[in-house]
DOPA-55333 format. One record per residue: residue number from 1; y, z, x of N, C-alpha, C, O, CB in turn. Coordinates in Angstrom, 3 decimals. Atoms other than C-alpha are relative to their C-alpha. Glycine has a CB too. Example, Ala and Ser with C-alpha at 12.3 -4.5 7.8 and 13.67 -1.06 7.14 Angstrom:
% DOPA-55333
(1 (-1.190 0.000 0.890) (-4.500 7.800 12.300) (1.200 0.000 0.900) (1.181 0.665 1.936) (0.027 1.246 -0.992)),
(2 (-1.190 -0.060 -0.820) (-1.060 7.140 13.670) (1.090 0.730 -0.770) (2.198 0.899 -0.261) (0.462 -1.415 0.414)),
//
This chain:
% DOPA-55333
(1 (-1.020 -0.686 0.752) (-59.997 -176.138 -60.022) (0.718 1.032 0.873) (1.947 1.065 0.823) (-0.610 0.666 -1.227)),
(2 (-0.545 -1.111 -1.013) (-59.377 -173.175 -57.364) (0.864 -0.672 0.952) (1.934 -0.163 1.285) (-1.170 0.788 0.832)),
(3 (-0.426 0.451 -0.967) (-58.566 -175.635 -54.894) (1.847 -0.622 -0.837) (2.835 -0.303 -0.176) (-1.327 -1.168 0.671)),
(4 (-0.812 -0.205 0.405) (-55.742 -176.576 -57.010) (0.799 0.737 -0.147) (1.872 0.442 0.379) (-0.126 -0.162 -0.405)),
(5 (-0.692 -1.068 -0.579) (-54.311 -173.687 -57.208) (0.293 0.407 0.922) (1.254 1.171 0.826) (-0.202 0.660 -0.151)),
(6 (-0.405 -0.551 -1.194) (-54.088 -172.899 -53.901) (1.072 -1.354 0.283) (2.244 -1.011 0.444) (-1.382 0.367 1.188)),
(7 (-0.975 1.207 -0.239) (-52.251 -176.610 -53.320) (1.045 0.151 -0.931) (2.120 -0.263 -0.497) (-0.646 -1.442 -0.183)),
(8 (-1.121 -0.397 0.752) (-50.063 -175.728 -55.831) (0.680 1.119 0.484) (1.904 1.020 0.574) (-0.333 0.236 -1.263)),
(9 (-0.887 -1.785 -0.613) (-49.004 -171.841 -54.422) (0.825 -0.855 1.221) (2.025 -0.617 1.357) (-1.518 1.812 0.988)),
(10 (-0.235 0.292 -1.147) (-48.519 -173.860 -51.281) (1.362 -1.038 0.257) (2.299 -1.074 1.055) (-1.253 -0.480 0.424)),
(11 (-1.050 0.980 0.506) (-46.499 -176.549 -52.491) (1.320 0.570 -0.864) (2.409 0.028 -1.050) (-0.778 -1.004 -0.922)),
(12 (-1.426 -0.830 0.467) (-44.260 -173.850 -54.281) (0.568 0.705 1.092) (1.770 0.843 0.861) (-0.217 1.152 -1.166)),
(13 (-0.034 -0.811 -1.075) (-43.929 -171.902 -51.190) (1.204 -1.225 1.155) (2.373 -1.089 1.518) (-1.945 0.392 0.581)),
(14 (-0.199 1.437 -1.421) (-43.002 -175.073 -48.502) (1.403 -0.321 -1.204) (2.596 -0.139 -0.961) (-1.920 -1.943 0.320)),
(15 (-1.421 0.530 0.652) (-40.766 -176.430 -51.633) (1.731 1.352 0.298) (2.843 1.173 0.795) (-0.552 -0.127 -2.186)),
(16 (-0.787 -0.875 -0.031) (-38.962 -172.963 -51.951) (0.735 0.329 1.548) (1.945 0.514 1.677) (-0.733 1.015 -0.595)),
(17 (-0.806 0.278 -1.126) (-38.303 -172.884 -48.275) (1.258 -1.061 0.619) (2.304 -1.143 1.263) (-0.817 -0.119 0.600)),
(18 (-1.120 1.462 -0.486) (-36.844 -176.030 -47.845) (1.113 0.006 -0.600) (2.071 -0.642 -0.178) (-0.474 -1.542 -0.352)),
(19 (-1.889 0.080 0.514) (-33.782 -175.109 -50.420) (0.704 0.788 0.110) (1.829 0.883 -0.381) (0.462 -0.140 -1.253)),
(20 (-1.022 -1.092 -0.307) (-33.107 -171.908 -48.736) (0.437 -0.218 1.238) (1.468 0.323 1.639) (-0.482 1.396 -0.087)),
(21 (-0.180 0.571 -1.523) (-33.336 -173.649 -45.091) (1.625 -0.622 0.008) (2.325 -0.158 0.908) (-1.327 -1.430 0.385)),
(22 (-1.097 0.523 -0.476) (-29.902 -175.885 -45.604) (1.436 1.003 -0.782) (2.643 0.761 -0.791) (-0.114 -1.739 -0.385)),
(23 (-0.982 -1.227 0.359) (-28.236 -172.557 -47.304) (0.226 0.810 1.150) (1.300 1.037 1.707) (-0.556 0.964 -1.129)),
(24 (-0.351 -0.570 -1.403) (-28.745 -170.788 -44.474) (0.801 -0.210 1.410) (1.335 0.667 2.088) (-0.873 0.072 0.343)),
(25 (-0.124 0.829 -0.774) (-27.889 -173.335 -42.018) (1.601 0.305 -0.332) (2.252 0.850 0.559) (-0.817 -1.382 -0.176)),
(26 (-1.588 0.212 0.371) (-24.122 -173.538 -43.833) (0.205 1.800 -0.010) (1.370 1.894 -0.396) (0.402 -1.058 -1.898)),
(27 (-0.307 -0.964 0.168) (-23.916 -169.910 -43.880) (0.528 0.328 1.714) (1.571 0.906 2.017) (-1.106 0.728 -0.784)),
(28 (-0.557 -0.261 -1.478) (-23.675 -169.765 -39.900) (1.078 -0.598 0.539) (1.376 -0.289 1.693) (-0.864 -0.280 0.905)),
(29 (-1.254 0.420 -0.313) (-20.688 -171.580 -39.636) (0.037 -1.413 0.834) (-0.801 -2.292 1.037) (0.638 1.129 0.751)),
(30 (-0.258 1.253 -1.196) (-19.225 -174.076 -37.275) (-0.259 0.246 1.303) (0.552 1.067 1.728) (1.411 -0.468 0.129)),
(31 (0.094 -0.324 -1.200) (-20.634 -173.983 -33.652) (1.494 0.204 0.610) (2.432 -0.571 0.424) (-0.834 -1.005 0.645)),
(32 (-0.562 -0.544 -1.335) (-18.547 -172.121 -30.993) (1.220 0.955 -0.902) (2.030 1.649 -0.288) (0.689 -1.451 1.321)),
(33 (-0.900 -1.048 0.430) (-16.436 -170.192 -33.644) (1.527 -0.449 -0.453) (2.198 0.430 -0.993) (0.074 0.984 1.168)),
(34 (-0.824 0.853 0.125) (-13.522 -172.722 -34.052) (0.878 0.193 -1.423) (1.452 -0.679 -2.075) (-0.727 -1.208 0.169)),
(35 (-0.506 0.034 1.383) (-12.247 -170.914 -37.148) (0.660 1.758 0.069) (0.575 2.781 0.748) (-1.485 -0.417 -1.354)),
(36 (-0.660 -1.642 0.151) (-10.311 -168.017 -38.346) (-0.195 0.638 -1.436) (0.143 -0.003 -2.432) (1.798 0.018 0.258)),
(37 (0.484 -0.672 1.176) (-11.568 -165.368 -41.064) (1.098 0.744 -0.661) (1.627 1.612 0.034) (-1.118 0.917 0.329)),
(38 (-1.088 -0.454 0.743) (-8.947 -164.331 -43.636) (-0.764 1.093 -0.773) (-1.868 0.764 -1.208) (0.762 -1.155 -0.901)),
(39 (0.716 -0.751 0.865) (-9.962 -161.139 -45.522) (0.942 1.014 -0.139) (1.344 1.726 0.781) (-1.366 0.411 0.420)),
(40 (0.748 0.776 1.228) (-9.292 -160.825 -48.488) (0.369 -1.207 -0.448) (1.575 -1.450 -0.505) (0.036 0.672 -1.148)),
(41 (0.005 1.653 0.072) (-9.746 -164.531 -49.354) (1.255 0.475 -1.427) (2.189 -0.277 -1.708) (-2.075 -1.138 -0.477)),
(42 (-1.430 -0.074 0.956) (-7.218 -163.119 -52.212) (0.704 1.321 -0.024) (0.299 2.235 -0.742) (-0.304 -0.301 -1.601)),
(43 (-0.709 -1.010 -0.015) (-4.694 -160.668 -51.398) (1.148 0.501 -0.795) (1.973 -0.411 -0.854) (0.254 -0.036 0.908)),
(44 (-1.061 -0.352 1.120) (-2.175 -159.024 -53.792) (1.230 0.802 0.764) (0.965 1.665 1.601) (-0.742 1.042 -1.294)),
(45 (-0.905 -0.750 -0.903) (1.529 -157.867 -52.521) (-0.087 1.199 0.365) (-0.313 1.999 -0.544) (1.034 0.016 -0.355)),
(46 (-0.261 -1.046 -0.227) (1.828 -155.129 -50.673) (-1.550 0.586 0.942) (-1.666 1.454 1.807) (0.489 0.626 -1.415)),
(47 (1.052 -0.232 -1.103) (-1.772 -155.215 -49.256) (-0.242 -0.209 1.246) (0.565 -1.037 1.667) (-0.769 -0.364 -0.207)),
(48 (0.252 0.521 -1.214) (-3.110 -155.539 -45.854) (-0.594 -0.982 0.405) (-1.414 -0.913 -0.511) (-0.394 0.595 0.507)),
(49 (0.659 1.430 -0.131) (-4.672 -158.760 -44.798) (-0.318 0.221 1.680) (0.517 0.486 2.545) (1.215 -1.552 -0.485)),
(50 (1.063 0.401 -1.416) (-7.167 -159.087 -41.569) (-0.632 -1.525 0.416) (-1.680 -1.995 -0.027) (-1.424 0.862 -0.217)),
(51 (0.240 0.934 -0.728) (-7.268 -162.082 -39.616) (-1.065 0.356 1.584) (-0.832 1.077 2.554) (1.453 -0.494 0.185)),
(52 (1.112 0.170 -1.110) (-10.408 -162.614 -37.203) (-0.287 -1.579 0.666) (-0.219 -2.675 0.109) (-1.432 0.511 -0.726)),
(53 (0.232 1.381 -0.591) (-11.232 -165.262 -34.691) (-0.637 -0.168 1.229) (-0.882 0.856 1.868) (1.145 -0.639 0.162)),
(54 (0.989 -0.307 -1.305) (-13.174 -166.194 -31.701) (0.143 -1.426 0.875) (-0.412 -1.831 1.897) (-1.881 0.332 -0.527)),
(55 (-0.197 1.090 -0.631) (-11.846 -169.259 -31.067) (0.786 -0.117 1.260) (0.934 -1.207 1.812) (0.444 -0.699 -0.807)),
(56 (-0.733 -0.240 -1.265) (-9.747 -167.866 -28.012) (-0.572 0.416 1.003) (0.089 0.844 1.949) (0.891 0.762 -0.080)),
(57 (0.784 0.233 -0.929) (-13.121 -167.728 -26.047) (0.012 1.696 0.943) (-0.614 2.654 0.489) (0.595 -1.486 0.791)),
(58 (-0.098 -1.281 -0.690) (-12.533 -164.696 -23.640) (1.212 0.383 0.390) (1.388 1.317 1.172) (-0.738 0.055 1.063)),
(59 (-0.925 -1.104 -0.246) (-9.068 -164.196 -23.738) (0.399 1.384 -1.248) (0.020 1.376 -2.419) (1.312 -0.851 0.326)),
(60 (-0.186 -1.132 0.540) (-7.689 -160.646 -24.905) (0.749 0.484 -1.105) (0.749 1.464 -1.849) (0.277 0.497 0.734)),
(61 (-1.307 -0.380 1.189) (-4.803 -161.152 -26.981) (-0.065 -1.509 -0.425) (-0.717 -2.433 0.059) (1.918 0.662 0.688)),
(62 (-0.199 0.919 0.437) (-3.396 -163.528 -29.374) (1.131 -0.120 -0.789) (1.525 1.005 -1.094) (-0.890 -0.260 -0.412)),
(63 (-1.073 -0.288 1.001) (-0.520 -164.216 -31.613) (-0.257 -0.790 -1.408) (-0.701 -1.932 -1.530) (1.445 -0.440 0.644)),
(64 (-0.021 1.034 1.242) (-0.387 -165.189 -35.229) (1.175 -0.008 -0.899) (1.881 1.000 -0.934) (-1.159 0.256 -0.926)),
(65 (-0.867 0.050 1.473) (1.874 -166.038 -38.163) (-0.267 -0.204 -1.392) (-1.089 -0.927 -1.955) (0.771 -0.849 0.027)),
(66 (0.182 0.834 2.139) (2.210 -166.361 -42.087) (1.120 0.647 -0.282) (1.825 1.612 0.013) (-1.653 0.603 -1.539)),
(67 (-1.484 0.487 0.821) (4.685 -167.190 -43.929) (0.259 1.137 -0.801) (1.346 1.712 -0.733) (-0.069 -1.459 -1.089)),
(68 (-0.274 -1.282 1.102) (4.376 -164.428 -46.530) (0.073 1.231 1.299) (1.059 1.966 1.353) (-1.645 0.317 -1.471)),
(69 (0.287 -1.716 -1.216) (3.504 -161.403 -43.425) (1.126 -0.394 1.277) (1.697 0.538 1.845) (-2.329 0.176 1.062)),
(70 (-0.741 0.232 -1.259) (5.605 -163.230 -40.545) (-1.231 0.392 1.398) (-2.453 0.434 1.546) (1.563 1.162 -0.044)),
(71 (0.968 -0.158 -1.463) (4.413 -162.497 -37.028) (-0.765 1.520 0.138) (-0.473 2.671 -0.188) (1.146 -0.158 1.543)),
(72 (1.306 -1.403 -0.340) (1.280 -160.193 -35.927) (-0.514 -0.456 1.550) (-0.246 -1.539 2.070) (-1.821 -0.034 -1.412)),
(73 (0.584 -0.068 -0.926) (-0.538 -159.607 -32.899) (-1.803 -0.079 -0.174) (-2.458 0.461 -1.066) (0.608 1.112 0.521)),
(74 (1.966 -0.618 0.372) (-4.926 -160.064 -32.091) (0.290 0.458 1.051) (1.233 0.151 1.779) (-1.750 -1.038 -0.150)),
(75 (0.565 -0.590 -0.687) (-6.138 -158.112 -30.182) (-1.202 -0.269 0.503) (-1.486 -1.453 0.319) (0.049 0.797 -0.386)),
(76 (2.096 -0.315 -0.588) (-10.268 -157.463 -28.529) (-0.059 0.444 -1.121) (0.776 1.249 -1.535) (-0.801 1.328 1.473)),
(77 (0.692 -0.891 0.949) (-12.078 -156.588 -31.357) (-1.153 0.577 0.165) (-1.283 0.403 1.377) (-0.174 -0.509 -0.996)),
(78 (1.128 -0.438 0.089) (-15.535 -154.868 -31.698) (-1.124 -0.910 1.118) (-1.718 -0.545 2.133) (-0.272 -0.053 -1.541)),
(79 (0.867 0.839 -0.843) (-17.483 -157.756 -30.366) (0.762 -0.464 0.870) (1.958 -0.573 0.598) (-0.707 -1.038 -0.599)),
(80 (-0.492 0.982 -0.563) (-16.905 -159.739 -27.201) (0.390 -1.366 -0.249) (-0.408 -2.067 -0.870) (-0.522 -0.019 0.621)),
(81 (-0.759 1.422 0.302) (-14.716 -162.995 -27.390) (0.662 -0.131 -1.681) (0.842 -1.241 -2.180) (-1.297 -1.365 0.245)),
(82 (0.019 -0.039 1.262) (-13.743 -161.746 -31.115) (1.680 0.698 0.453) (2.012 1.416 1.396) (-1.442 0.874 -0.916)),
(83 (-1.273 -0.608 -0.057) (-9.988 -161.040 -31.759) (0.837 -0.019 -1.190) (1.194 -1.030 -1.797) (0.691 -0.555 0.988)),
(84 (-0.741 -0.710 1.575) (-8.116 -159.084 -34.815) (1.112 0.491 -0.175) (1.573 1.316 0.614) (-0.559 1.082 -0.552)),
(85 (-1.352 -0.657 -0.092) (-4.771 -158.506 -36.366) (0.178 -0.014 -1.302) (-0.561 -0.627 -2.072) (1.169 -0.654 0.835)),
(86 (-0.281 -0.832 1.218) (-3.480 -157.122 -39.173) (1.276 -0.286 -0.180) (2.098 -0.253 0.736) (-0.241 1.502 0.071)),
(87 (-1.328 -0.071 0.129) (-0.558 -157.699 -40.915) (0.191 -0.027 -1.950) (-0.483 -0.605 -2.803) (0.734 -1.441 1.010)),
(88 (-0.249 -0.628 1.487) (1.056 -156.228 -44.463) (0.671 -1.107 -0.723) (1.614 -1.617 -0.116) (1.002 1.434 -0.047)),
(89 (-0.875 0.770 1.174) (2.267 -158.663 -47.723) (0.758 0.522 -0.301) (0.398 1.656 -0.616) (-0.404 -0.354 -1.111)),
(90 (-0.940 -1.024 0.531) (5.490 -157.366 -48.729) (0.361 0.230 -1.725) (0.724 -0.401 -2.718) (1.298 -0.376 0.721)),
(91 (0.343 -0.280 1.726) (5.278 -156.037 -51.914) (0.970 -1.168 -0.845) (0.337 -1.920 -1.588) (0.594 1.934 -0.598)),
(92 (-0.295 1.322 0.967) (7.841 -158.690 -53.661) (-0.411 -1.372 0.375) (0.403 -2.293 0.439) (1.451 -0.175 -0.199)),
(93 (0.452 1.705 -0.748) (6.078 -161.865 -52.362) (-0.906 -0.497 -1.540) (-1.521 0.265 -2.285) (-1.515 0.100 2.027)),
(94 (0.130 0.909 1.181) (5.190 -164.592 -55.214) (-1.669 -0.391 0.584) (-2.279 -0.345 1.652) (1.408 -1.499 -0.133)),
(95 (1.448 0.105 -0.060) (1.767 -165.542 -56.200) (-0.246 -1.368 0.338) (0.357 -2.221 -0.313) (-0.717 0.403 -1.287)),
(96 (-0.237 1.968 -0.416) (0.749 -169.334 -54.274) (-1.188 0.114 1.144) (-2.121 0.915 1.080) (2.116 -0.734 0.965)),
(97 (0.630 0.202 -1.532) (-0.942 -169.989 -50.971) (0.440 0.215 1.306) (1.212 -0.567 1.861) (-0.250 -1.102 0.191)),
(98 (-0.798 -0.057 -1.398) (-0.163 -168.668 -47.717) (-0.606 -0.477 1.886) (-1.699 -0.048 2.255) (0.331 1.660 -0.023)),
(99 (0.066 0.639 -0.930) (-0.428 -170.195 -44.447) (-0.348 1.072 1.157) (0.379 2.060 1.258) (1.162 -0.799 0.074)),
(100 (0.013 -1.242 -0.951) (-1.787 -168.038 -41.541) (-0.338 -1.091 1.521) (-1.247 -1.919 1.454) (-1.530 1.471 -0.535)),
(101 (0.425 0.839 -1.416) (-1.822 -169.839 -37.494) (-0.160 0.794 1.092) (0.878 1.362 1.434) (1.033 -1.045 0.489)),
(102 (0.148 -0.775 -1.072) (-3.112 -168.043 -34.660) (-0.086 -1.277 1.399) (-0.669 -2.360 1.450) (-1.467 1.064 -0.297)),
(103 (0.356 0.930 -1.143) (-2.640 -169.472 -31.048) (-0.093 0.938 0.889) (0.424 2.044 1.045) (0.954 -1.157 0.415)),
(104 (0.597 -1.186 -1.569) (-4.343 -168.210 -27.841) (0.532 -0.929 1.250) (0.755 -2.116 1.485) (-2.338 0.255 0.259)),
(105 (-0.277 1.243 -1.853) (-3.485 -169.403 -24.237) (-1.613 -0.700 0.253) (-2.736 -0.251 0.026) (0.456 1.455 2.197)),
(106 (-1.466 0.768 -0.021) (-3.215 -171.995 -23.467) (0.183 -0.779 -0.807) (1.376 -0.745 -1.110) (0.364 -0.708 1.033)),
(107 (-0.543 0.535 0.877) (-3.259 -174.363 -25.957) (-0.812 -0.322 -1.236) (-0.959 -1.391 -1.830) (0.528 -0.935 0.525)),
(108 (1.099 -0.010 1.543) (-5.725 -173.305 -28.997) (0.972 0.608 -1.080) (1.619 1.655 -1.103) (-1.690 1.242 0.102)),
(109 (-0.894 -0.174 1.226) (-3.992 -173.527 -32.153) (-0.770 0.069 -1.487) (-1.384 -0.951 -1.800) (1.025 -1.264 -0.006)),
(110 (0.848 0.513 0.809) (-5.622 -173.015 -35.249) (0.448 0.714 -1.793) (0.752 1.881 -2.041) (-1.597 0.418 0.728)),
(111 (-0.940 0.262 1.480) (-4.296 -173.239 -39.096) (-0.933 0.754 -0.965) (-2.067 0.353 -0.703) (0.242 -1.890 -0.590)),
(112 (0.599 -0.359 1.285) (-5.869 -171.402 -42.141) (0.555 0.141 -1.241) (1.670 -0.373 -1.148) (-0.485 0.977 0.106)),
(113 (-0.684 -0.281 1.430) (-4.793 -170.559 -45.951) (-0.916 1.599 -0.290) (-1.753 2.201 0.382) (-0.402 -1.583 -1.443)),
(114 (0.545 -0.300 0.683) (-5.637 -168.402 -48.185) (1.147 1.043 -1.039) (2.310 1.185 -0.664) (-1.163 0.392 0.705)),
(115 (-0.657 0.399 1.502) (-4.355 -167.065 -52.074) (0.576 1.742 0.152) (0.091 2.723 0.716) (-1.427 -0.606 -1.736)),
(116 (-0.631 -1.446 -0.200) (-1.683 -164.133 -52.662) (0.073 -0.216 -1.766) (0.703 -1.044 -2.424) (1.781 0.280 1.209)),
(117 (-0.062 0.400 1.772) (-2.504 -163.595 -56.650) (1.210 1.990 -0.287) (1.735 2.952 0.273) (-2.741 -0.063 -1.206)),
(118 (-0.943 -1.545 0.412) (-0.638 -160.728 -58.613) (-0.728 1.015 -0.479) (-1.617 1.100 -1.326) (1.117 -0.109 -1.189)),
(119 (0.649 -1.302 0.069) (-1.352 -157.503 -58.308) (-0.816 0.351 -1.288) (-0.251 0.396 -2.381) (1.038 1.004 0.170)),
(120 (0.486 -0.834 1.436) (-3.787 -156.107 -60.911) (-0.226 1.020 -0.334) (-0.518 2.024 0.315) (-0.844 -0.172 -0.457)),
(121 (-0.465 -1.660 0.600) (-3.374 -153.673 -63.429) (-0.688 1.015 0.552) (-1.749 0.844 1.152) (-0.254 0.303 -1.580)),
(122 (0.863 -1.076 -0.855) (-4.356 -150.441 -62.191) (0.034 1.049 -1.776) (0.577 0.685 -2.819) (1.129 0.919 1.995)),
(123 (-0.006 -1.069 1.326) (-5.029 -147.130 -65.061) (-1.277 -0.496 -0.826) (-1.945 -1.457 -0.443) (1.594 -0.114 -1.100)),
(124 (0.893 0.544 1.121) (-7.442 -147.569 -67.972) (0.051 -0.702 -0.766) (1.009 -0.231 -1.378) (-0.319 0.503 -0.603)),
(125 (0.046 1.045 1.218) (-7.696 -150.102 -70.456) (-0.456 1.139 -1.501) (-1.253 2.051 -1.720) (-1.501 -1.493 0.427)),
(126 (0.175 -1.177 1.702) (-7.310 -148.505 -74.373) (-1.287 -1.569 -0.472) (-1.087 -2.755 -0.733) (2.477 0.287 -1.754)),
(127 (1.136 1.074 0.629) (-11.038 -150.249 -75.370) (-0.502 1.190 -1.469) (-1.663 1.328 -1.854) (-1.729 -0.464 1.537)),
(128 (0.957 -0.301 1.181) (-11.185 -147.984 -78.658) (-0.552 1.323 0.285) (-1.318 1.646 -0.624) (-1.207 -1.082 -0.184)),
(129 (0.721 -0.545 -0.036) (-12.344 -145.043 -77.239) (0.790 1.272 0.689) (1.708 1.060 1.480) (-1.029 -0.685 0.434)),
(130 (-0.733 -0.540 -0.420) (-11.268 -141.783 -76.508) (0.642 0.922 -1.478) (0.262 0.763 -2.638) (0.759 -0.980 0.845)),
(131 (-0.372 -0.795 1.311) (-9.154 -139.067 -78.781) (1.170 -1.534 -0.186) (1.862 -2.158 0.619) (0.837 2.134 0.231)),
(132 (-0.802 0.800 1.080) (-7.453 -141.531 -81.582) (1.491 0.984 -0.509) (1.588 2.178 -0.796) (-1.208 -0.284 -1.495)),
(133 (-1.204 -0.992 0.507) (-3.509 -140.891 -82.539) (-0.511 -0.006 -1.771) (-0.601 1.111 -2.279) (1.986 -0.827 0.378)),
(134 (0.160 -0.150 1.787) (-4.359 -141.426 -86.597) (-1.859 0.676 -0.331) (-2.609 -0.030 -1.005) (0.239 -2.185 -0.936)),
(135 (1.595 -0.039 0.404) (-8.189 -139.689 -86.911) (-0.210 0.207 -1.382) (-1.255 0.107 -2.025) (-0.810 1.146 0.705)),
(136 (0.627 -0.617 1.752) (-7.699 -138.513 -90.471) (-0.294 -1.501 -0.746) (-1.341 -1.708 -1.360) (1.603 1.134 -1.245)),
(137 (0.173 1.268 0.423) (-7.283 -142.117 -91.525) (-1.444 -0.506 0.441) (-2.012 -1.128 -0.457) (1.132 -0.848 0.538)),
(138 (0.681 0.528 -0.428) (-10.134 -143.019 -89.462) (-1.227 0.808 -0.474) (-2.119 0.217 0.134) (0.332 -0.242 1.198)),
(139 (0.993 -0.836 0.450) (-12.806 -140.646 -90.910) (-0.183 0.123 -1.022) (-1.342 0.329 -1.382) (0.000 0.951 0.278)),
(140 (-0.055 0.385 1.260) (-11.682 -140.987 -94.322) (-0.624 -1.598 -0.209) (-1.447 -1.730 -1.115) (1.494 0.181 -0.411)),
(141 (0.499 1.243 -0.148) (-12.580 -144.572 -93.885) (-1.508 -0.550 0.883) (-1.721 -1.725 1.182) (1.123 -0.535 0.540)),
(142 (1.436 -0.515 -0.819) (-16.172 -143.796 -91.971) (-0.322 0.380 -0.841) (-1.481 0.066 -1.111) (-0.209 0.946 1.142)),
(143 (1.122 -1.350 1.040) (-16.937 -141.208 -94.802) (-0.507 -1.180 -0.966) (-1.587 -1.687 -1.272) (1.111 1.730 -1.240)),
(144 (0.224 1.112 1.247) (-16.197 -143.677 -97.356) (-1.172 -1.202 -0.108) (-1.800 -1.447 -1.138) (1.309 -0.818 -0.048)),
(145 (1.202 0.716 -0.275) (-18.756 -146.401 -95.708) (-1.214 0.405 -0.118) (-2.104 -0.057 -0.832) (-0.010 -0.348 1.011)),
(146 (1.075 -0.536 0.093) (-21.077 -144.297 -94.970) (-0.346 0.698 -1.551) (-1.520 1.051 -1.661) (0.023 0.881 1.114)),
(147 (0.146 -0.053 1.510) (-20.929 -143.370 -98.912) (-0.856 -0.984 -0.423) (-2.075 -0.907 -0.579) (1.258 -0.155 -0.741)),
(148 (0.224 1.192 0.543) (-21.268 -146.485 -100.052) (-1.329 -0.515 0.686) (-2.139 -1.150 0.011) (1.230 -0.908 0.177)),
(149 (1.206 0.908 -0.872) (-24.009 -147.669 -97.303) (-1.238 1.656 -0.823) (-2.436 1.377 -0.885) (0.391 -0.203 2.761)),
(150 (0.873 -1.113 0.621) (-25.941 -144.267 -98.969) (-0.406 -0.245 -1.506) (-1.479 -0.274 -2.110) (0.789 1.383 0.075)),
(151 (0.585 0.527 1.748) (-25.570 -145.205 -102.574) (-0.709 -0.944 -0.115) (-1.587 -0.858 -0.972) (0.977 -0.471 -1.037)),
(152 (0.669 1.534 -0.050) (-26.848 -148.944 -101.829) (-1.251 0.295 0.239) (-2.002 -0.448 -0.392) (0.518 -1.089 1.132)),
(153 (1.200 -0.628 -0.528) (-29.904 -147.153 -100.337) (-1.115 0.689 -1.087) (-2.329 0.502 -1.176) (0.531 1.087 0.962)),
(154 (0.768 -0.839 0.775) (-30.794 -144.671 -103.062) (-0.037 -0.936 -1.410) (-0.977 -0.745 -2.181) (0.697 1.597 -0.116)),
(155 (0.202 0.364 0.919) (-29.783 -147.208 -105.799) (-1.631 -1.171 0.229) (-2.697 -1.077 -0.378) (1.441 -0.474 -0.438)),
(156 (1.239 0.615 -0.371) (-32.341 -149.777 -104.356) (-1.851 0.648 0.045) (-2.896 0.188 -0.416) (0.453 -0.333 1.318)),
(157 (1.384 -0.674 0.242) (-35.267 -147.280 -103.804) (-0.229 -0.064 -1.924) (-1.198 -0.523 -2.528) (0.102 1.938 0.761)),
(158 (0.218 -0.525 1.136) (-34.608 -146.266 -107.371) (-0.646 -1.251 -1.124) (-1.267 -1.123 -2.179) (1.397 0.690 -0.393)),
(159 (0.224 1.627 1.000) (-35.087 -150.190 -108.850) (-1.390 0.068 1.181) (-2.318 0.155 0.377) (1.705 -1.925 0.121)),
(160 (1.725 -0.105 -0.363) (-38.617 -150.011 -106.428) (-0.515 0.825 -0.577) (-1.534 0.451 -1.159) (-0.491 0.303 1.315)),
(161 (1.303 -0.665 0.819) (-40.143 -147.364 -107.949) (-0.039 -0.023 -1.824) (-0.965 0.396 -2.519) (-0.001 1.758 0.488)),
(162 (0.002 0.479 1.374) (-39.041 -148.412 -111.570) (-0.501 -1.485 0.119) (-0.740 -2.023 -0.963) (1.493 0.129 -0.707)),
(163 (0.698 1.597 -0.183) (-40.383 -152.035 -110.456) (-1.753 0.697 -0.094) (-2.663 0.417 -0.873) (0.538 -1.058 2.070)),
(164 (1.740 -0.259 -0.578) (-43.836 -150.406 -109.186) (-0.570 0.912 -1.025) (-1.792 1.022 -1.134) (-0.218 0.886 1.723)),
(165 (0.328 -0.628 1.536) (-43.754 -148.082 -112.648) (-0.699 -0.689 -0.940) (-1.660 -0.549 -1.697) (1.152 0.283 -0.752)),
(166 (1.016 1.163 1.663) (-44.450 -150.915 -114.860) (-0.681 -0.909 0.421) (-0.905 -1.838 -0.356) (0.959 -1.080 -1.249)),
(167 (1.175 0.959 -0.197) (-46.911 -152.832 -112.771) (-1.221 1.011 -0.373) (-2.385 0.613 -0.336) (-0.099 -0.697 1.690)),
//
């Protein structure tokens, strides 16, 4: 019976590995870096948008485009062989998909997307809460419930102990 249990912990253990092993695996990307990082995967007009890449190996600079931002510059970034540029949505640009291409010398070219949605609301949301423009209405109509949910209460006790009178 013990021994069971232990073949069982073991067999949950080995299983549980094995379905975090090919998560992990896709989390590291494509060997040698062959890609370019858009962030934020959804940008709203008027924000900034950061393009990263490493696919230009060890040179220093780079150039890119999109359609919504137009032309930007990479630069060296933080890490070696890593190169970053920045470039602003202009505040009237339509909500769709935009196209971003960075090319490095001499002839690495490389294409990405990603989504320009519309700006969202900014301020508080009215959820109910907070000083009310009508309160007299609203308290008159509270009192009144709470009346009524009081009488239902005391009339009910009053039919239990006239029930439990005449047993």
């Amino acid at each position: 019976m013990r021994n069971t249990r232990i073949v069982a912990g073991i067999c949950l253990a080995v299983g549980s590995l094995a379905l975090v092993a090919p998560a992990a695996g896709a989390a590291a990307g494509p060997s040698g870096e062959q890609t370019i990082r858009i962030t934020p995967a959804a940008a709203t007009p008027g924000s900034r948008v950061t393009v990263t890449t490493g696919a230009c190996g060890k040179e220093t600079y780079g150039k890119g485009t999109s359609r919504a931002g137009g032309a930007f510059h990479l630069f060296a970034g933080d890490r070696a062989g890593v190169l970053v540029g920045v470039f602003d949505i202009p505040p009237g640009t339509r909500p769709g998909t935009d196209t971003v291409t960075v090319k490095c010398p001499p002839r690495t070219r490389i294409t990405d997307t990603y989504r320009i949605v519309e700006r969202a609301p900014s301020g508080g949301v009215d959820a109910g809460f907070g000083a009310p423009t009508d309160q007299g209405t609203q308290l008159a109509a509270g009192s009144v419930l709470l009346a009524a949910a009081a009488a239902g209460g005391v009339v009910r006790m009053r039919r239990r102990t006239a029930a439990a009178a005449r047993s």
